[in-house]
Residue, then its C-alpha position, 0 to 999 in steps of 0.5 A: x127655242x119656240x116663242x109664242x106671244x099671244x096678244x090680248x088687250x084685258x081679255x079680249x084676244x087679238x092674235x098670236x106669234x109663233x117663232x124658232x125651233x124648239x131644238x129639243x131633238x133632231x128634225x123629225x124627231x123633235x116632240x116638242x116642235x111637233x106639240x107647239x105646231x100641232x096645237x098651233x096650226x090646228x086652233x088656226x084651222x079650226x078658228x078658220x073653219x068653224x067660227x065666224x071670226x075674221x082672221x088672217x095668219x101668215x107663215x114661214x116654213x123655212x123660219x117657223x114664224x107663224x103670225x095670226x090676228x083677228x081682224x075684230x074682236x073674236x066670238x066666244x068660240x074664238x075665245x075658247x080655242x085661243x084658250x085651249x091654246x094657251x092651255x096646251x102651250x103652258x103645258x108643254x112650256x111646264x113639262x119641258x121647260x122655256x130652254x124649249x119653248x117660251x111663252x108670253x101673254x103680251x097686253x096690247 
């Protein structure tokens, strides 16, 4: 199973973590592995690459783990692209179930 906990203290987000494996299909076959990193790794690129938001993101292939954390409190743009995140986690968490893919909005 994937866990991604995002980390907010009120509305202000402070960064994510992102771990496991849905296991919904063989590897290279497995849509819903596919969906969380592609929504994942695009909002750090694009965090990264078009606002002015401080960050640092570490990962490990080999486990899945993917750690993000502003390094100060994010701009509006910053904040939109968490909340498509979010947005688009919720939805494959309701169409395919937490057996696959769990999230957590965690107050920190």
């Amino acid at each position: 199973m994937i866990t991604v906990t995002i980390l907010k203290n009120q509305d202000i987000y402070k960064g994510f973590d992102c771990n496991g494996h849905a296991a919904y299909a063989d590897s290279g076959q497995d849509i819903v592995c596919a969906g969380v990193s592609a929504l994942v790794i695009n909002t750090i690129n694009a965090i990264e690459n078009l606002t002015d938001n401080a960050v640092d993101a570490e990962s490990n292939e080999e486990t899945g783990e993917i750690i993000f954390r502003f390094l100060t409190a994010p701009n509006e743009a910053g904040k939109l692209l968490m909340d498509a995140l979010v947005l688009g986690l919720e939805g494959i968490q309701d169409n395919y179930g937490s057996r696959y893919m769990l999230l957590n909005i965690k107050e920190v």
